[in-house]
Backbone as a printed PyTorch tensor [residue, N CA C, xyz], in Angstrom:
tensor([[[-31.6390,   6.8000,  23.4970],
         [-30.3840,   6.3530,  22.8870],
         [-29.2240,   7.0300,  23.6110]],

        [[-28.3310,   6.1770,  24.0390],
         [-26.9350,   6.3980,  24.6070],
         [-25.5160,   7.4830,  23.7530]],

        [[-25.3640,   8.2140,  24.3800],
         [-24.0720,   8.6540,  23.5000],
         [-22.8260,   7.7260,  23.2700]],

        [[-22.5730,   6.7730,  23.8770],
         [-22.0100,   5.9700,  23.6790],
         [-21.9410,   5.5050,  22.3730]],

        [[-23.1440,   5.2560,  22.2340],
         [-23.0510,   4.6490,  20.6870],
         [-22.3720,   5.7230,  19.1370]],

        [[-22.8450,   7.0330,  20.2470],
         [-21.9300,   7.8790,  19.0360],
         [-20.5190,   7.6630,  19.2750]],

        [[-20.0880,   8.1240,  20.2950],
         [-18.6450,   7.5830,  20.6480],
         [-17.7270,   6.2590,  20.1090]],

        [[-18.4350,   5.3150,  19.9930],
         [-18.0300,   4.1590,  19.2000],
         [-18.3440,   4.0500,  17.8990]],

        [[-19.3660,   4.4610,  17.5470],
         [-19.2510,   4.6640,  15.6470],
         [-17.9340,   5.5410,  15.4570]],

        [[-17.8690,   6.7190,  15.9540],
         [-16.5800,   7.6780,  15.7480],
         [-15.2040,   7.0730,  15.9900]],

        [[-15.0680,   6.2270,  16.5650],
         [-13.8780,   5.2070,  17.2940],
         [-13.5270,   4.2800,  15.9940]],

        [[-14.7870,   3.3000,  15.5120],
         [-14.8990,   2.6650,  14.4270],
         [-14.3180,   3.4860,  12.9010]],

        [[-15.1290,   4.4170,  13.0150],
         [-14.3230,   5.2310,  11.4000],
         [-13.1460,   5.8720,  11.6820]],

        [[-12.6720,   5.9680,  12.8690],
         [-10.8290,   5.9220,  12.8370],
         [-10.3160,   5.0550,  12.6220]],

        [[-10.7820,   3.6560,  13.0710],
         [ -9.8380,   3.1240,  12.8690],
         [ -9.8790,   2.1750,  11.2830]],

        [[-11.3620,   2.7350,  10.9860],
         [-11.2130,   2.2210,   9.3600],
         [-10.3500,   3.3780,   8.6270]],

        [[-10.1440,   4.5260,   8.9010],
         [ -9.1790,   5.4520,   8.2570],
         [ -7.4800,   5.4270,   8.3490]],

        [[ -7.5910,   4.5050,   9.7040],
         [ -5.8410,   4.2490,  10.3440],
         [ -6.1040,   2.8090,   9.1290]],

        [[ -6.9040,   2.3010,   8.9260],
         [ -6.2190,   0.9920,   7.9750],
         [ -6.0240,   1.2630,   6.8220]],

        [[ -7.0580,   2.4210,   6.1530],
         [ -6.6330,   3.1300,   4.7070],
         [ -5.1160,   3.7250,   4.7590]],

        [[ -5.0820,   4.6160,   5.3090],
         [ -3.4680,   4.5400,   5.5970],
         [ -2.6740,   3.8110,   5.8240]],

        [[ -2.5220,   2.6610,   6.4920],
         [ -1.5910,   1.4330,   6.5180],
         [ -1.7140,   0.6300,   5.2970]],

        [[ -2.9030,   0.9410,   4.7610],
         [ -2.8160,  -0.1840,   3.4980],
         [ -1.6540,   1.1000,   2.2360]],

        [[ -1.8750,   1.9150,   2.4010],
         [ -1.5390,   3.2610,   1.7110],
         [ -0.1280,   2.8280,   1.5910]],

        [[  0.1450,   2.7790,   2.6570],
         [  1.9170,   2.8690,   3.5500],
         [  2.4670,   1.7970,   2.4910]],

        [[  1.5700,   0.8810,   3.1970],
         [  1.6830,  -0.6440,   2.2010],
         [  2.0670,  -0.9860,   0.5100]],

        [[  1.6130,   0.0380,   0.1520],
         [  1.1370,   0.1120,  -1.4150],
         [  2.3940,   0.7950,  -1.8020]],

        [[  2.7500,   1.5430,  -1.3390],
         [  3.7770,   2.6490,  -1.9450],
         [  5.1620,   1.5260,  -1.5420]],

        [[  4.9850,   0.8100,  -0.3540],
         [  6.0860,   0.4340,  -0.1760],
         [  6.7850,  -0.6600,  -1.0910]],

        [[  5.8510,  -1.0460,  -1.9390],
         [  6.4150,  -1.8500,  -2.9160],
         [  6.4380,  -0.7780,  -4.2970]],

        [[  6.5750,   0.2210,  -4.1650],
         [  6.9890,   0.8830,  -5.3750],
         [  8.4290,   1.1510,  -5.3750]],

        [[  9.1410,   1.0860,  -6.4090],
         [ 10.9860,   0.9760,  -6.6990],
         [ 11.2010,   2.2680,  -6.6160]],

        [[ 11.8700,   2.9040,  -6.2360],
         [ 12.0920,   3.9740,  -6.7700],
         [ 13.8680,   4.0280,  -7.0040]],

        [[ 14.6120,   3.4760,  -7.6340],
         [ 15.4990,   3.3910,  -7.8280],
         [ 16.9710,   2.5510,  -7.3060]],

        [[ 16.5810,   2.6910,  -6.0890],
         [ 17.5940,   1.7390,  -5.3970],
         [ 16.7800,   0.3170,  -4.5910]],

        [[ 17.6940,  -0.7530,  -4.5220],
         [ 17.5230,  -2.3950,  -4.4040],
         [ 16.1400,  -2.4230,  -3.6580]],

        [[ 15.2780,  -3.1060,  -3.1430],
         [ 13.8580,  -3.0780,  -2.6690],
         [ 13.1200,  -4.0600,  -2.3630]],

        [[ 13.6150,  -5.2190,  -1.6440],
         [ 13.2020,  -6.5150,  -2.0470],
         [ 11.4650,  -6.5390,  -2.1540]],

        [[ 10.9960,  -5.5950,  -0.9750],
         [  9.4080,  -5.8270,  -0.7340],
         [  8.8300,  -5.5810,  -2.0990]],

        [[  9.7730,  -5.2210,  -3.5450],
         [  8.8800,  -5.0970,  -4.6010],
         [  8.2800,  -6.6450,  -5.1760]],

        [[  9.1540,  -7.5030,  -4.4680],
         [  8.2020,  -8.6840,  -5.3400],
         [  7.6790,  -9.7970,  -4.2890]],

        [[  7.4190,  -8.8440,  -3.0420],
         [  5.9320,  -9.5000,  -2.2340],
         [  4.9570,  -9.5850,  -3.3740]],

        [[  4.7170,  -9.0070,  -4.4450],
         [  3.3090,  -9.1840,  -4.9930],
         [  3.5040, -10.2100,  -6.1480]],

        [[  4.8160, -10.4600,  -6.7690],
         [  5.3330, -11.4000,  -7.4460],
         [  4.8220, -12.9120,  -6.8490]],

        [[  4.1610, -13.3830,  -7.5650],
         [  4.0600, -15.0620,  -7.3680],
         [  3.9570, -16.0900,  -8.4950]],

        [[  4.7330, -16.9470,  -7.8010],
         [  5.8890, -18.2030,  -8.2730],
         [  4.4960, -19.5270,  -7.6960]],

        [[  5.0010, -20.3080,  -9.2610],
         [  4.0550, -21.4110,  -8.7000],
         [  4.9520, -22.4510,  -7.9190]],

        [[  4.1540, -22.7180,  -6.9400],
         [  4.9360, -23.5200,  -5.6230],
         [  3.9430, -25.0150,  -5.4900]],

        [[  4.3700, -25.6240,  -6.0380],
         [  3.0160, -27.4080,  -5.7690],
         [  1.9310, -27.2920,  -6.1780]],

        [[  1.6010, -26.2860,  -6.9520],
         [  0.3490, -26.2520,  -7.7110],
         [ -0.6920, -25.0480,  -7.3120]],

        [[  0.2210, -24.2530,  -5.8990],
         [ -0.0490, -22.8670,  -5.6410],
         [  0.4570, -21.8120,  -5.7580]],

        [[ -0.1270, -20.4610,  -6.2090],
         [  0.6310, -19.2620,  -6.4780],
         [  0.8420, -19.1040,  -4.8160]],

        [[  2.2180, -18.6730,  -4.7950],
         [  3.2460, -18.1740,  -3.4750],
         [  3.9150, -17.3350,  -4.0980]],

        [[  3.9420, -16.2270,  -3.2160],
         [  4.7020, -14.8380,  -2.9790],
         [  6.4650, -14.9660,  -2.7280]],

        [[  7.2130, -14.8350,  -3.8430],
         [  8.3470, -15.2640,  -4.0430],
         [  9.2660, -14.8280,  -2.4170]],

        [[  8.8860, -14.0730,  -1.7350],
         [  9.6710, -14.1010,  -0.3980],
         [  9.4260, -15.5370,   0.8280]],

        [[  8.2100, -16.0520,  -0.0110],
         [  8.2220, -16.9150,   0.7540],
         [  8.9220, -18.4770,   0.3120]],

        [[  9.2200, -18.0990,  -0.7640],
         [ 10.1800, -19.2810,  -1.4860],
         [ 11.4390, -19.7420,  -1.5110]],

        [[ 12.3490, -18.0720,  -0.9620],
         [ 13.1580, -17.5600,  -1.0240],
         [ 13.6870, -16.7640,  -0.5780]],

        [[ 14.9120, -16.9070,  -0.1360],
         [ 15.6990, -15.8040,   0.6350],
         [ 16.2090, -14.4730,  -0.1270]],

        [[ 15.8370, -12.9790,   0.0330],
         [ 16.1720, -11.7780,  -0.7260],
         [ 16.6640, -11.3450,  -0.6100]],

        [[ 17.9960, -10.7010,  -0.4340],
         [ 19.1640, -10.1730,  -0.2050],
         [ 19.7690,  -8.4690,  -0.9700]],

        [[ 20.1470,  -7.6250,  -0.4960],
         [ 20.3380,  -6.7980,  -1.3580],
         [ 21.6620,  -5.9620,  -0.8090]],

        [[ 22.9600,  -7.0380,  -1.4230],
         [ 24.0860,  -7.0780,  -1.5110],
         [ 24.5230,  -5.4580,  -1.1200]],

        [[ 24.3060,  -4.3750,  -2.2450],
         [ 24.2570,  -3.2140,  -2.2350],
         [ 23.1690,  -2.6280,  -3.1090]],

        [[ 22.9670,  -1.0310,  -3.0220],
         [ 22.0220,  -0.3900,  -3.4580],
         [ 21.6710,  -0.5070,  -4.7900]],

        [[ 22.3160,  -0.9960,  -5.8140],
         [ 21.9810,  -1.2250,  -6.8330],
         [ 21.4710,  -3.2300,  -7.3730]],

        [[ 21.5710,  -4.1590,  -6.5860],
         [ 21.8610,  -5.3440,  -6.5380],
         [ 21.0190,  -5.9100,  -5.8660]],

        [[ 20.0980,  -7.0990,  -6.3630],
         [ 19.4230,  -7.7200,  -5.4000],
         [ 19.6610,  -9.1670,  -5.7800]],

        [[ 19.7340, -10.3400,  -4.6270],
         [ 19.9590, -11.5590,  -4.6070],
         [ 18.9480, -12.5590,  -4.1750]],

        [[ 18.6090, -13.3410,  -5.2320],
         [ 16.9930, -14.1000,  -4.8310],
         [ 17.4960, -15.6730,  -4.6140]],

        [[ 18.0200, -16.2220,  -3.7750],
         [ 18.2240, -17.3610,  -3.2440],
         [ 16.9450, -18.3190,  -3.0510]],

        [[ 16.8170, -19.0580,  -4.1200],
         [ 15.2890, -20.0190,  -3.8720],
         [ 15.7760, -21.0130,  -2.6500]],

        [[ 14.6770, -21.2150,  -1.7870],
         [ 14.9990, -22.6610,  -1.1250],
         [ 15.4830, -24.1270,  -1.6770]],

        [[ 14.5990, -24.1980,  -2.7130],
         [ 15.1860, -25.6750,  -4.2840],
         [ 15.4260, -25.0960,  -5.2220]],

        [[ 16.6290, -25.5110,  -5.8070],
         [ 16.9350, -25.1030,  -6.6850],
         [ 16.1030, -24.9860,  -7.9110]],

        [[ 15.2850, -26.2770,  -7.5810],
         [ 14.2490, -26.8640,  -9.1660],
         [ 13.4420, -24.9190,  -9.2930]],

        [[ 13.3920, -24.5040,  -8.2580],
         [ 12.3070, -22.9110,  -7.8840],
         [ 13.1520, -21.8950,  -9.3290]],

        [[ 14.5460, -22.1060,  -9.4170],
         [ 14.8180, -20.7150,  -9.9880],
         [ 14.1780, -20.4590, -11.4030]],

        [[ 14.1450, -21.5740, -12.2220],
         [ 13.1880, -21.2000, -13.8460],
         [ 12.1870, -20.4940, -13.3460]],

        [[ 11.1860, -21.0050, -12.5440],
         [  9.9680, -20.7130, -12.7490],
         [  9.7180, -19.0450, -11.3080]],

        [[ 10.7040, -18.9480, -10.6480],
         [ 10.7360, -17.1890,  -9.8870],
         [ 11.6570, -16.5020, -11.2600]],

        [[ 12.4880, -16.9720, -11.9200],
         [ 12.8370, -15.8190, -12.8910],
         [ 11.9000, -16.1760, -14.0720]],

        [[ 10.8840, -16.7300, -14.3690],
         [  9.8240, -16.6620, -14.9970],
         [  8.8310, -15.5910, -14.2940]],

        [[  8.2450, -15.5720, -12.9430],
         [  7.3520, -14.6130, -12.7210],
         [  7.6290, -13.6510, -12.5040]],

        [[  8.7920, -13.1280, -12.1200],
         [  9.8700, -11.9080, -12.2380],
         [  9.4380, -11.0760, -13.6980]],

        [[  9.9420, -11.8920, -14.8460],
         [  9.2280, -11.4100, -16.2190],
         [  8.1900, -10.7060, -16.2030]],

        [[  6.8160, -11.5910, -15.5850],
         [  5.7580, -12.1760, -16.1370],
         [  5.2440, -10.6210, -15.2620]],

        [[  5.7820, -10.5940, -13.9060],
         [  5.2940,  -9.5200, -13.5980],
         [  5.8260,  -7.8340, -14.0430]],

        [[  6.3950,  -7.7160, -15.3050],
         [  6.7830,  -6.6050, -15.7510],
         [  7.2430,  -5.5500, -14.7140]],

        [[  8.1380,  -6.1930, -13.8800],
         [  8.9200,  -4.6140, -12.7560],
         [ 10.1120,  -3.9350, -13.4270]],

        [[ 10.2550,  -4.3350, -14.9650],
         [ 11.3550,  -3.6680, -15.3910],
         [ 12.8830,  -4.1100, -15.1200]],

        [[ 12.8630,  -5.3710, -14.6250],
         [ 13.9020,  -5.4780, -14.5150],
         [ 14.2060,  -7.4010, -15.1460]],

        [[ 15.5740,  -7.4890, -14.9850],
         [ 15.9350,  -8.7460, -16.0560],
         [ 16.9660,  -9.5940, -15.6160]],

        [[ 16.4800, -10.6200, -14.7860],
         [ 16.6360, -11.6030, -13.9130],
         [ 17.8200, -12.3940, -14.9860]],

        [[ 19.1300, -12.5610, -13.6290],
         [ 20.5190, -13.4630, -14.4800],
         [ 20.1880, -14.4400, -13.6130]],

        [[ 20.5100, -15.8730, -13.4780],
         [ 20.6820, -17.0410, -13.4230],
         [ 22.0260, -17.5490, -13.0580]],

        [[ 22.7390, -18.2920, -12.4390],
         [ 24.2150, -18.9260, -12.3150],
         [ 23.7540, -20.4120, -11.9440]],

        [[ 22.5420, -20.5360, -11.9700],
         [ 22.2250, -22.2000, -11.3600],
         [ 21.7340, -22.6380,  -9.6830]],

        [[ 22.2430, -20.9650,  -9.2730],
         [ 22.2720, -21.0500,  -7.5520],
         [ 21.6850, -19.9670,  -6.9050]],

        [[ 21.4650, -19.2650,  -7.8090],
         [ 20.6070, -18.0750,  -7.3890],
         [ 20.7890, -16.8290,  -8.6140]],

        [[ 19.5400, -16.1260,  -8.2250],
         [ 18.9050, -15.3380,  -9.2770],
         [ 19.5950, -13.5350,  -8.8580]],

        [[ 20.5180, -12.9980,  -9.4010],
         [ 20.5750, -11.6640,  -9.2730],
         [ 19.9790, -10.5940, -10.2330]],

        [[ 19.7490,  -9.6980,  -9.7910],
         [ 19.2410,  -8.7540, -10.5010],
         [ 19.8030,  -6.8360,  -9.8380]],

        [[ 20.2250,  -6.7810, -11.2850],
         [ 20.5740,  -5.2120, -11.5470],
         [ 19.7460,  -4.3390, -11.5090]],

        [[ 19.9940,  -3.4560, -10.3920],
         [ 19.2730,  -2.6470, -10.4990],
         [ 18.8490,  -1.3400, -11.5750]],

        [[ 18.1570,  -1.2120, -12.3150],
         [ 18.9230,  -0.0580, -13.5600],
         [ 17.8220,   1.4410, -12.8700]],

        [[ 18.6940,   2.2900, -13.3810],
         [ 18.0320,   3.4170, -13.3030],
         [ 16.8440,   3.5310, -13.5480]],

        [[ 16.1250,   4.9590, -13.0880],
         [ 14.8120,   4.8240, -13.5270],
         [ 14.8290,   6.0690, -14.6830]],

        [[ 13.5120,   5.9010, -15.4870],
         [ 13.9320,   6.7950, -16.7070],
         [ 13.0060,   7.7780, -16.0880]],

        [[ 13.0140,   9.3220, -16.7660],
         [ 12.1390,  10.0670, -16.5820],
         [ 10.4040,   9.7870, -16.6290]],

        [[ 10.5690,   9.1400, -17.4850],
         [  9.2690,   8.5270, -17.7330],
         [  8.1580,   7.4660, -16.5650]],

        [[  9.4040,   6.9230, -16.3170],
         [  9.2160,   5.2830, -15.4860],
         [  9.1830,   6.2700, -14.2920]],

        [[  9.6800,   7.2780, -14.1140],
         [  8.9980,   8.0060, -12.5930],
         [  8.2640,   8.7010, -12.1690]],

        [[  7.4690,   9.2060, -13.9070],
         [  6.3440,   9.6530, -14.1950],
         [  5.2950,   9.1530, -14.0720]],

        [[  5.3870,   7.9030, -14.4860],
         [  4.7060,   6.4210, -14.6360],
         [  4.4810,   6.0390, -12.8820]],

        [[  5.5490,   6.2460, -11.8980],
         [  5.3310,   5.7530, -10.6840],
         [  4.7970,   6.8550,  -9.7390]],

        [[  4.9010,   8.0780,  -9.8620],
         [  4.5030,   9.2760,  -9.2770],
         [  2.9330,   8.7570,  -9.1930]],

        [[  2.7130,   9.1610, -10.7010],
         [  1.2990,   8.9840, -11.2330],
         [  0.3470,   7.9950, -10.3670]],

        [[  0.7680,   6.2810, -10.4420],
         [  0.2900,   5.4760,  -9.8140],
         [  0.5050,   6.0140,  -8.0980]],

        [[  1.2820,   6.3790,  -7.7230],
         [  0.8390,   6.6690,  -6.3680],
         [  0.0160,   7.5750,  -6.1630]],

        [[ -0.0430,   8.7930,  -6.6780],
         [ -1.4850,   9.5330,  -6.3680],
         [ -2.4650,   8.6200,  -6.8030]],

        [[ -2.7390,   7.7030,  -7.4910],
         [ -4.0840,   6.9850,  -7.7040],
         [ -4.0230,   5.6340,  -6.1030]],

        [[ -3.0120,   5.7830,  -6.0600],
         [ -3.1930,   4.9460,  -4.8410],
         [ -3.8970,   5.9170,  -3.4200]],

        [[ -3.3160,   6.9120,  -3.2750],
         [ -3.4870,   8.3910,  -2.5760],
         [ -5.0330,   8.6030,  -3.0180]],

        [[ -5.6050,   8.8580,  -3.9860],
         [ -6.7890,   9.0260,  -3.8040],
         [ -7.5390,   7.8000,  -3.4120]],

        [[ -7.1480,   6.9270,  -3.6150],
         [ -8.1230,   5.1460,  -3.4380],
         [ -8.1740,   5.1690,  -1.9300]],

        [[ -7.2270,   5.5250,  -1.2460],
         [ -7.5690,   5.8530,   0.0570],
         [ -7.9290,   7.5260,   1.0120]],

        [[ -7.9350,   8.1770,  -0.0550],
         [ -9.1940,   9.7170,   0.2350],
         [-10.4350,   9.0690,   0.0760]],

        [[-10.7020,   7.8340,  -0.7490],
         [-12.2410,   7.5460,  -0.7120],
         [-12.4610,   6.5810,   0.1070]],

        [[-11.4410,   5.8580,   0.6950],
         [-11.8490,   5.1730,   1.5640],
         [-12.1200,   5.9120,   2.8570]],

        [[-11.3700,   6.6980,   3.4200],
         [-11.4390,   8.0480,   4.2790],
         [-12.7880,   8.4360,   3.9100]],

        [[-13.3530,   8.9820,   3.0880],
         [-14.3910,   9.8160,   2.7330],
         [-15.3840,   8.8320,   3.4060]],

        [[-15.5250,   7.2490,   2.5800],
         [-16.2280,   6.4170,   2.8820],
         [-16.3420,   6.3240,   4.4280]],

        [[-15.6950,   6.2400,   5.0060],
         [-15.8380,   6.1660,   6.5790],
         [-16.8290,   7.2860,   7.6550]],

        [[-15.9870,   8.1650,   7.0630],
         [-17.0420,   9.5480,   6.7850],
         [-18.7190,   9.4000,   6.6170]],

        [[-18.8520,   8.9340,   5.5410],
         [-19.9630,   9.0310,   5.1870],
         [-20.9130,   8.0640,   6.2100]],

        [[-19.9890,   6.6420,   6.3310],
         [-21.0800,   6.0090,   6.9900],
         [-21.2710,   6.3250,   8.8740]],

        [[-20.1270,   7.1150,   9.5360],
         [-20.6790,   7.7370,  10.5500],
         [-22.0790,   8.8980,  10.6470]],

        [[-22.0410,   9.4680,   9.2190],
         [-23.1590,  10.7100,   9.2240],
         [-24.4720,   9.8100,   9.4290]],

        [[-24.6850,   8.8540,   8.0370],
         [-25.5490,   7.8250,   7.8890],
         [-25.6540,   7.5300,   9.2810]],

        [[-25.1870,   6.7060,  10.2420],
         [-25.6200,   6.0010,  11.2420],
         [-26.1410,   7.3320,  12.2760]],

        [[-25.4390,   8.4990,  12.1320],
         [-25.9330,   9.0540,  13.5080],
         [-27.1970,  10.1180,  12.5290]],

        [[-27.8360,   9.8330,  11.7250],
         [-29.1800,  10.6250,  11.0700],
         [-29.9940,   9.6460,  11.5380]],

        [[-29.8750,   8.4440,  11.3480],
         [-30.4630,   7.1010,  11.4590],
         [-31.0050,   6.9250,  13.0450]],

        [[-29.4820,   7.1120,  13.9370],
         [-29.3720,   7.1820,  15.3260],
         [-30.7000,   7.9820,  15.9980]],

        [[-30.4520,   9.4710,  15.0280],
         [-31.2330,  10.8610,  15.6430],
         [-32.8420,  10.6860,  15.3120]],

        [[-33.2590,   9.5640,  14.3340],
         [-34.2710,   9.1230,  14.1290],
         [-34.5960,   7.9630,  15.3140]],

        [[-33.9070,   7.6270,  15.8760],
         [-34.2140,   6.6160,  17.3010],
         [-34.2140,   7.2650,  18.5030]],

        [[-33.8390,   8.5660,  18.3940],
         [-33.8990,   9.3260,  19.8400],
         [-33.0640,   9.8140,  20.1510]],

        [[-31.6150,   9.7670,  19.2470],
         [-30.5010,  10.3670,  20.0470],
         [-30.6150,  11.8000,  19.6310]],

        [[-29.8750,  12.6980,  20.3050],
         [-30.2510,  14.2540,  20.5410],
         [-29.8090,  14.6020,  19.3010]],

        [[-30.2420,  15.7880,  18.6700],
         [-29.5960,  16.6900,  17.9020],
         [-28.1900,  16.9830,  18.0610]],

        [[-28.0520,  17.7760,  18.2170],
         [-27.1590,  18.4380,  18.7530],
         [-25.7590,  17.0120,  19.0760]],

        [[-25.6910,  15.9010,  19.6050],
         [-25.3350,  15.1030,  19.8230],
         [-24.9320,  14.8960,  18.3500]],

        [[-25.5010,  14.7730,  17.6160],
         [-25.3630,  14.0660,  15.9860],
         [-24.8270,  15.4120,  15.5090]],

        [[-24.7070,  16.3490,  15.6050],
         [-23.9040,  17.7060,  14.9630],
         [-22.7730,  17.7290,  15.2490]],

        [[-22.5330,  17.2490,  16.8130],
         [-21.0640,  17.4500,  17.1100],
         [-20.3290,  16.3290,  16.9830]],

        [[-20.8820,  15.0320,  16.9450],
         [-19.9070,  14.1730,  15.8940],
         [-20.4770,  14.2820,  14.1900]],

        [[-20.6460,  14.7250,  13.8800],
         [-20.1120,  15.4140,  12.5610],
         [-19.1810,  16.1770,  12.3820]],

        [[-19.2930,  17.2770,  13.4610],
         [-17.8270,  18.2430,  13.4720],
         [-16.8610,  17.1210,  13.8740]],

        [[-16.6290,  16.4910,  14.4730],
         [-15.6170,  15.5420,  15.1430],
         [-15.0770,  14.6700,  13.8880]],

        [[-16.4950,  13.8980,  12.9590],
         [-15.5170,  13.0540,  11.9990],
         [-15.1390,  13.7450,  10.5820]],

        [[-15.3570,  15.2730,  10.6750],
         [-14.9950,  15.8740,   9.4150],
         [-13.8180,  16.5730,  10.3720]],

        [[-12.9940,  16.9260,  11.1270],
         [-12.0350,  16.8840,  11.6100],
         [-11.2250,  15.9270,  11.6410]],

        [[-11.3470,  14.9000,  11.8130],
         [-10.9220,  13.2510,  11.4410],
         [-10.6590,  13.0200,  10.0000]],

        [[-11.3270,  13.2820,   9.4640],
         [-11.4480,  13.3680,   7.7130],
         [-10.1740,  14.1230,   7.2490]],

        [[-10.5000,  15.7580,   7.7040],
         [ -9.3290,  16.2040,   7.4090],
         [ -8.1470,  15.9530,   7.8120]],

        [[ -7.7390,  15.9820,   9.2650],
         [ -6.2340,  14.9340,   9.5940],
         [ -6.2350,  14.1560,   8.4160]],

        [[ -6.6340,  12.7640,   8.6350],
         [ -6.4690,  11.5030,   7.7440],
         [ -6.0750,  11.8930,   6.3140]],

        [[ -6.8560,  12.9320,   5.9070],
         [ -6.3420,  13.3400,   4.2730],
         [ -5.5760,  14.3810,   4.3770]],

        [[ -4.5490,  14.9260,   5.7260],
         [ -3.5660,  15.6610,   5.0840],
         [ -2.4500,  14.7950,   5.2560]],

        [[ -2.6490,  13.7400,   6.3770],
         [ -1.5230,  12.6860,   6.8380],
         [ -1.7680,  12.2710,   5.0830]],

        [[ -2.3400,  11.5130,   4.4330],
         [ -2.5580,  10.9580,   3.1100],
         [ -1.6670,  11.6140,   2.5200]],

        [[ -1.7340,  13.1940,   2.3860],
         [ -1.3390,  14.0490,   1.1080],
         [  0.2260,  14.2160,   0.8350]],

        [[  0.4550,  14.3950,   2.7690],
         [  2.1330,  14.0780,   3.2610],
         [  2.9370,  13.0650,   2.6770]],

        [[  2.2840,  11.6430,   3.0010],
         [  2.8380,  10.4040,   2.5510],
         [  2.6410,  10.4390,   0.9590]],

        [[  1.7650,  10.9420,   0.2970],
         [  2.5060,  11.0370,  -1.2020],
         [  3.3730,  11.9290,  -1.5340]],

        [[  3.0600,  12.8690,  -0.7460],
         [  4.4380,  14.4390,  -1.5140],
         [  5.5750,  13.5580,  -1.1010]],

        [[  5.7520,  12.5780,   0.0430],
         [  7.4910,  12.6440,   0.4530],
         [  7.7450,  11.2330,  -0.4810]],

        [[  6.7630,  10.4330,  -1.0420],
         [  6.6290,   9.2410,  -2.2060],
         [  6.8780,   9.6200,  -3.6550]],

        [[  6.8560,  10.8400,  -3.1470],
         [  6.9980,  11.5410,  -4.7280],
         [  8.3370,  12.2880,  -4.6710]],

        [[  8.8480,  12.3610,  -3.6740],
         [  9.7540,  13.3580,  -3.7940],
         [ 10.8980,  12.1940,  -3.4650]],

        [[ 11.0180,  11.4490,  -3.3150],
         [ 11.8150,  10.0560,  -3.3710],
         [ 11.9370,   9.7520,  -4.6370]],

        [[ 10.3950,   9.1570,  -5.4570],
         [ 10.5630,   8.7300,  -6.3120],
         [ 11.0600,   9.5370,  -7.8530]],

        [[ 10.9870,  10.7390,  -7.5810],
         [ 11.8030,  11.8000,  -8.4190],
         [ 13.3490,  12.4310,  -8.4950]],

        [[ 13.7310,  12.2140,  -7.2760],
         [ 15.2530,  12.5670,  -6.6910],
         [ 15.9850,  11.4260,  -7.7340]],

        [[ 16.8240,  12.0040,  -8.4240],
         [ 17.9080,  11.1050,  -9.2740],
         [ 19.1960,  10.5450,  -8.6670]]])
């Protein structure tokens, strides 16, 4: 058995750990933390012809200033039913109407509501320590497996040291991106 093949399992669980983190990045980035945000209602969807669609794609989002956001539907017939899923998706906030487009106030966040969002991001923060971990695990698995086909000892020890070095990076980069998610989402 080739070292190669260790080399590319180890290659593989980076870059499943670089996507736990981008999905990470991802996740937080639709969290409010007080000022305008349009990417919070990428996850918002509006029925569009008989399909759920992601209200940015319905609509133009605008955010006039830091407290103010402006939801311009493409048809007008769109605005009942995006300030219906606006509701429906409970972001705390309470969609006005003029016939031509949908604004929304931004309101403060309460002590609570940033307690409430802290919270959910460390659960997001750990969902990707286990995906990290997971990656982890299945390099050990393949190179025990490997060392049962012939590849060297010693070979399978030192990518272990290699992806528990990997492990740790990945989960302090992780730990970073919540302290500074948290320290955003707490600043008044």
């Amino acid at each position: 058995m080739d070292i190669s093949v260790s080399k590319d399992c180890i290659a593989q669980a980076k870059e499943k750990m670089s996507k736990a983190l981008a999905h990470l990045d991802d996740a937080l980035r639709n969290f409010r933390a007080g000022k305008a945000n349009p990417a919070v209602f990428n996850a918002v969807m509006v029925d569009y012809y008989g399909s759920p669609t992601p209200v940015p794609q319905v609509s133009s989002i605008t955010t006039p200033d830091a407290k103010t956001i402006l939801i311009q539907p493409w048809e007008k017939k769109l605005i009942a039913a995006i300030e219906k899923a606006i509701m429906d998706a409970n972001l705390g906030f309470t969609p006005q109407n003029n016939g031509e487009q949908i604004r929304i106030n931004i309101p403060a966040l309460t002590e609570d509501r940033r307690k409430e969002l802290v919270k959910q991001a460390k659960t997001e923060g750990e969902t990707a320590k286990v995906s990290v971990r997971n990656a982890r695990r299945d390099v050990i698995d393949a190179h025990k497996k490997y060392q049962k086909e012939g590849l060297p000892e010693d070979v399978c020890k030192d990518a272990e040291a290699v992806i528990q070095k990997e492990t740790d990076a990945f989960n302090k980069k992780i730990d970073e991106v919540i302290a500074a998610k948290e320290k955003e989402i707490m600043t008044v």
